[in-house]
C-alpha positions as CSV (number, residue, x, y, z in Angstrom):
1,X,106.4,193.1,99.0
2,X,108.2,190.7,101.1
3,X,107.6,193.4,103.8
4,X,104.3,192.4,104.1
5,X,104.3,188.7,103.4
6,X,106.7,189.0,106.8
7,X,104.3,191.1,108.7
8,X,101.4,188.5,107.8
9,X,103.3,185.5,108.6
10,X,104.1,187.2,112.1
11,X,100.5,187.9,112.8
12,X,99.9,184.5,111.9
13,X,101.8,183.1,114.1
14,X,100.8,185.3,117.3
15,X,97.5,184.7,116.5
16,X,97.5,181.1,116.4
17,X,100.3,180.9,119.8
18,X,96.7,182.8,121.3
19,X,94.5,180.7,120.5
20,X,96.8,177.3,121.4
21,X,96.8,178.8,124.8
22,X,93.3,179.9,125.3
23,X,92.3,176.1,124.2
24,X,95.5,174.5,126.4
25,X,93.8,176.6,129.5
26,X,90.0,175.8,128.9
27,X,90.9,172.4,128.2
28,X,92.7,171.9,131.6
29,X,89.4,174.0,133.4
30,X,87.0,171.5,132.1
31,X,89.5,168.5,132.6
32,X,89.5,169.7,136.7
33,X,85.5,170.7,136.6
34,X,84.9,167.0,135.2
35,X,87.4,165.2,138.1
36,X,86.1,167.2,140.5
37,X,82.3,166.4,139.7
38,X,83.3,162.8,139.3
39,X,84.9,162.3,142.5
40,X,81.5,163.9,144.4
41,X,79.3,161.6,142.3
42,X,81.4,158.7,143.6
43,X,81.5,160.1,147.2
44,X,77.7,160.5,147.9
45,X,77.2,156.9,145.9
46,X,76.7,155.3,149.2
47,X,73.9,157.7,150.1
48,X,71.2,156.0,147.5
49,X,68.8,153.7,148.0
50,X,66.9,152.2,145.3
């Protein structure tokens, strides 16, 4: 029995290392999408006229 509580616990924990670094990688993605897209919105600010 303790067998399988181990085997769980393991699974457990691989499962939620995964998923910390899926998050940790499309976290950093959008964090460089949104600094890139902000620094061209400041860039072509000169460029209206209202």
């Amino acid at each position: 029995m303790n067998e399988k509580a181990y085997k769980t616990m393991g699974v457990a924990g691989g499962a939620g290392i995964a998923i910390g670094i899926v998050v940790m990688v499309v976290g950093v993605a959008a964090g460089v999408i949104s600094i890139i897209c902000g620094a061209r919105l400041l860039k072509n600010k000169e460029g209206l006229m209202f």
